[in-house]
N, C-alpha and C positions, 0 to 999 in steps of 0.2 A: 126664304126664311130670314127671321133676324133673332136678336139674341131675345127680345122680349116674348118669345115663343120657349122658352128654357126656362124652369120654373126655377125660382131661387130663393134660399133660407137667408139672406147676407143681408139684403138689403128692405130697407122702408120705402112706402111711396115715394118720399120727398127725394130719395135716390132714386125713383125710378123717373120723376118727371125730369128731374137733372139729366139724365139720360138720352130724352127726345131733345131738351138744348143740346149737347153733345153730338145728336147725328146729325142735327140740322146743320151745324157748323160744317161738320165734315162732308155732308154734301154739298151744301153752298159754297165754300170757302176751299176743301181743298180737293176734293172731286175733280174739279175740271182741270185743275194745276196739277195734279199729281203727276203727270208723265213728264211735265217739262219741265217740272224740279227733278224729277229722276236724271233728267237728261242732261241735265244744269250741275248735280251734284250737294244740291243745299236747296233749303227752304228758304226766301227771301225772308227779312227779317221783321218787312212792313208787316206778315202777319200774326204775329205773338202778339201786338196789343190788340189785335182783331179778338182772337181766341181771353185777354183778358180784360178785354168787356164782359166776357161772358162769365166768368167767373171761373173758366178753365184752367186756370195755372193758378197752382199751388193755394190749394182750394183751405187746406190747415191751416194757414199763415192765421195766426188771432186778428181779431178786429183791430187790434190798439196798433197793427203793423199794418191796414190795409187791406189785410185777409175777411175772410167771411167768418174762421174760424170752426171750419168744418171738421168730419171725421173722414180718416183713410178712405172709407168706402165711398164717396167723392171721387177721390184720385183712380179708384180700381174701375169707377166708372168709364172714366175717360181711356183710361188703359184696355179696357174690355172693347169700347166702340171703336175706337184707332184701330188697332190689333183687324178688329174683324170688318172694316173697311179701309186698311191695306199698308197699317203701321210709318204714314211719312210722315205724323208729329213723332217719329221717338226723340228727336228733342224736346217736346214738354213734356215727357217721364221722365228724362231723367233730370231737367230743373227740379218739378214738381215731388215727384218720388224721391229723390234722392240729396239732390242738393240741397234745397230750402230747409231741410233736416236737419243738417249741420249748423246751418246759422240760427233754426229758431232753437236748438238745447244747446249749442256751445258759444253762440256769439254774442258778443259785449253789446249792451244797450245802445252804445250807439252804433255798432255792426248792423244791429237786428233795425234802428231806425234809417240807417241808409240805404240798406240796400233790400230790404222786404216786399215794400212797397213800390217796388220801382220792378221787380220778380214776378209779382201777383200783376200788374198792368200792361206784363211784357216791354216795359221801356228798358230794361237788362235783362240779357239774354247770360244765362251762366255754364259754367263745365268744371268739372273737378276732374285733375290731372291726377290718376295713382300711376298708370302703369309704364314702365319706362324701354326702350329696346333691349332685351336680354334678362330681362327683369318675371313678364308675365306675373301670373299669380304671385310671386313670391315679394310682397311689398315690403318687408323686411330686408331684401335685399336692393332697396334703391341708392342712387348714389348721387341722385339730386340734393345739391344742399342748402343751406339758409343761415351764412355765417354774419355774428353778428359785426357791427360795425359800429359803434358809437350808440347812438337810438334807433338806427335801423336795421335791418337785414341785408343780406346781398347773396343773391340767390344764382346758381349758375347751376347747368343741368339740361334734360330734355327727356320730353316724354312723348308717347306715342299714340294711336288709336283713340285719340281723345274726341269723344261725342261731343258735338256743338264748338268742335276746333274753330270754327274759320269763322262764325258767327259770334262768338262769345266776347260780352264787354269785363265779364269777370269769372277769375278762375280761383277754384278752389286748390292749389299746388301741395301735395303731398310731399314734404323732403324730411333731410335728416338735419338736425338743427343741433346735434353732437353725436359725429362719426366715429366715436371711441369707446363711448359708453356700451356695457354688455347686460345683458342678452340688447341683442343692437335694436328691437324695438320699441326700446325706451329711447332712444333718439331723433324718432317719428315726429312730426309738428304740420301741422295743417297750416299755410300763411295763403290769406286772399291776395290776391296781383290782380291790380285793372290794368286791362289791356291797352292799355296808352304809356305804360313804364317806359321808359329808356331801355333797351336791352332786351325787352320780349318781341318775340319773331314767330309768325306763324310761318311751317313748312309747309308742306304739300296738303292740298286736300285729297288723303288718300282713296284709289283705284281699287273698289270691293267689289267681291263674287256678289253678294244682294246689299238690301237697304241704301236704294244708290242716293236716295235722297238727304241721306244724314252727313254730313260734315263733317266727319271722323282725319283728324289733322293729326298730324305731326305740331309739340309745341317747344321753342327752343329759348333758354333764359340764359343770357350773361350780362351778368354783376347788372342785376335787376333788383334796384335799390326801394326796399317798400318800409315802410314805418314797422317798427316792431307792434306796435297796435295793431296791425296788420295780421299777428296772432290769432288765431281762431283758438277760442279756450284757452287751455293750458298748454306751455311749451313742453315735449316731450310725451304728450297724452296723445297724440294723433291717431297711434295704433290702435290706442284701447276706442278712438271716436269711430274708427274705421270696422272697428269688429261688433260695434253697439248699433251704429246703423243696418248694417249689411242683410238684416233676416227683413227690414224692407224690402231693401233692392231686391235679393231674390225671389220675394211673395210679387212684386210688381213684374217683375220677368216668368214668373208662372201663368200669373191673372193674364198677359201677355201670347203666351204658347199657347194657352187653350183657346183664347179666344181664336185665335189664327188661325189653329187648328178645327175650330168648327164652321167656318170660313171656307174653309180648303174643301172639308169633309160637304159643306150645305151644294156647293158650286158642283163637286165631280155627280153630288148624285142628280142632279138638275143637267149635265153634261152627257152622263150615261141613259136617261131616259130621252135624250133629245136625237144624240148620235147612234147609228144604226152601223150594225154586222151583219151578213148572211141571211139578212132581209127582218131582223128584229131588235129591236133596241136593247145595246149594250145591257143596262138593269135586269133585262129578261135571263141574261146566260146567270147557271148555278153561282160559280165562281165568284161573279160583280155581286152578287147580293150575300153571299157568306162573306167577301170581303167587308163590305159596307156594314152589315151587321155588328160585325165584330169592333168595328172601329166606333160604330153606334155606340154600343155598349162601354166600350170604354172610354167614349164623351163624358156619355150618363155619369158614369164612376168619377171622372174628372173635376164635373161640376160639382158632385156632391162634395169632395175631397178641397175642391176651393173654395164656398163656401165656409168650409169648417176651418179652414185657416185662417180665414176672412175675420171669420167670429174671433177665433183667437186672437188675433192679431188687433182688432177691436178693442181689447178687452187689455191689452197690453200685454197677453200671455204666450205669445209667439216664440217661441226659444229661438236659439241660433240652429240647431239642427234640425228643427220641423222646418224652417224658410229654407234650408242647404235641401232636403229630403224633396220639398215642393219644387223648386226649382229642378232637381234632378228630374223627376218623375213628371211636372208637365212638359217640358223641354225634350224630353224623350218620348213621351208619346205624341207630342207635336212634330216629330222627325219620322217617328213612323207611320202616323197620319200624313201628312205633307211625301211622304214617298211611293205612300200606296196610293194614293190619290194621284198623282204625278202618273204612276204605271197603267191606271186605270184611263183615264186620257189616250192612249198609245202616243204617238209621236205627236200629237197634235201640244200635250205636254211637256216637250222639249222646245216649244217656242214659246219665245219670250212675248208674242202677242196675247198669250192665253196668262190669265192669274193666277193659274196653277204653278207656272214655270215662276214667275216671277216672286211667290208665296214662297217656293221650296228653295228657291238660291235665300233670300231674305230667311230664314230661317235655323238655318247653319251656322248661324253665328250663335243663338241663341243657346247653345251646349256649350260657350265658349268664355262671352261675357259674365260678368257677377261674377268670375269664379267658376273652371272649368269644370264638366261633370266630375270629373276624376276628384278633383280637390274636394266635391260634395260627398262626395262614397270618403274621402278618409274625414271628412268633419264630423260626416254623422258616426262612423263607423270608429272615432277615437270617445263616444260618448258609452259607446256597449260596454 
């Protein structure tokens, strides 16, 4: 099965022909690498301008920057066919979804002229640093700073878990640009640093339970001197740019879970009708098929429920707590999909040979990043 077998409200033809470009890549291009970037720990960098010939990264970007100037549902495409042939670009989601975000509504004309264009062709690869060791969710409480200095910044700090660490030529650096100021996240400031400053240090490329292939570094800054142009928007606005993008990142991490999650669900039932017990194919016993049913069903319900965000989200009407609410609810049933699919397997799903194994470790993260479920249950749950 593939996803063009799932009927859908969200998108137009010219989305769906976008689509067959999109698997073609992914089969030609990263199909046949994908285990030994797994085994490697990163995605070589030669193929980001592979993917932006095609028009794959950062599909929004306006024409006057290099971009196509397309709509979201572009990007969800790309997120939808990754996801469900086995998630190793999640570094072009979170260039694409997230970061190119920040530069095309808060970056200065010549921000947006340097470095757009070079984004959309994959000749820069990018990463936005929020989260810092002891920090997690609470980005208010960072203690990365960006002290001025004449016309520059000088930046000292470290941060962690950061996607596209060990590849990235520029980072979008989340600090506090005045540690005294209260409530303290008015002291928030977003400053780009390329990664050729004096004083920035990449750490480990860190050792994960899944998604071996992503780059997820340790980033370390001292007295990492960048132009105060170097500002993204306004000094002291970071938090409010951080809370205005985010019902993306989480609608992109939902389009995400489902996908994967009908992935997981297409493979066990294809696994189950092939593999036998007690002389008859797993699918036959009660059990495999009230299982599958149910988890059927609530695909069905999924898709319809992302579409509808989709549209919203189109339309510019996405709130913050319907993108916190999506992300809770497909990230969660993509965990109980990815579970029951794993038990359904029996032990043959505890190896890592099998996609089931390697889907449900890859997967665990996803309740995690954007913002943990828990933080989603009191976003939504401080709107009642």
């Amino acid at each position: 099965m593939s996803l063009d077998a799932i009927p859908r409200s969200a998108y137009n033809e010219d989305h769906e022909a976008f689509r067959q470009t999109v698997r073609r890549f992914l089969v030609d291009e990263i199909a046949p690498n994908a285990e030994k970037w797994g085994e490697a720990g990163i995605v070589p960098k030669e193929v980001w301008p592979k993917a932006g010939v095609l028009g794959l990264l950062c599909p929004t970007v306006p024409e006057a920057y290099g971009g196509l100037g397309l709509d979201f549902g572009y990007n969800a495409i790309v997120d939808e066919e990754s996801a469900y042939y086995g998630r190793v670009t999640t570094g072009f989601s979170l260039q694409s979804d997230i970061v190119v975000n920040y530069i095309i509504s808060y970056g200065s004309e010549e921000q947006k002229q340097k470095w757009l264009p070079r984004m959309v062709s994959g000749e820069v690869i990018t990463a936005i640093a929020m989260t810092e060791p002891g920090t997690g969710s609470d980005l208010q409480g960072m203690r990365t700073t960006a002290k001025k200095d004449g016309n520059h910044y000088v930046i000292n700090g470290s941060k962690t878990y950061i996607t596209n660490g060990q590849n990235a030529d520029l980072i979008l650096v989340c600090c506090k640009t005045d540690t005294d100021i209260q409530p303290a996240w008015k002291g928030v400031s977003i400053v780009l640093v390329e990664a050729d400053r004096e004083g920035f240090k990449r750490g480990r490329n860190l050792d994960k339970i899944g998604q071996d292939e992503a780059d997820t570094s340790e980033l370390f800054f001292e007295d990492v001197r960048v132009p105060i142009t170097n500002c993204l928007g306004e000094e002291g606005k970071g938090f409010i740019y951080l809370m205005s993008e985010l019902p993306q990142e989480r609608l992109s991490i939902a389009i995400s879970a489902q996908s994967s999650a009908q992935k997981a669900f297409d493979d066990t039932v294809e696994f189950t009708r092939e593999r036998k017990a007690f002389g008859k194919p797993i699918l036959d016993f009660q059990n495999t098929r009230f299982t599958l049913a149910d988890l059927k069903s609530k695909l069905q319900v999924g898709w319809a429920h992302l579409d509808w965000a989709l549209a919203r989200h189109l339309r510019k009407e996405l709130t913050p707590e319907e993108g916190a609410a999506a992300k809770l609810w497909h990230t969660e049933l993509q965990w109980e999909i990815m579970d029951k699919c794993l038990q359904l397997h029996g032990g043959a799903g505890y190896m890592n040979e099998y996609a089931i194994a390697r889907a449900w470790r890859g997967a665990r993260v996803m309740r995690i990043f954007g913002g943990t479920n828990e933080i989603m249950k009191e976003l939504i749950g401080r709107k009642l």
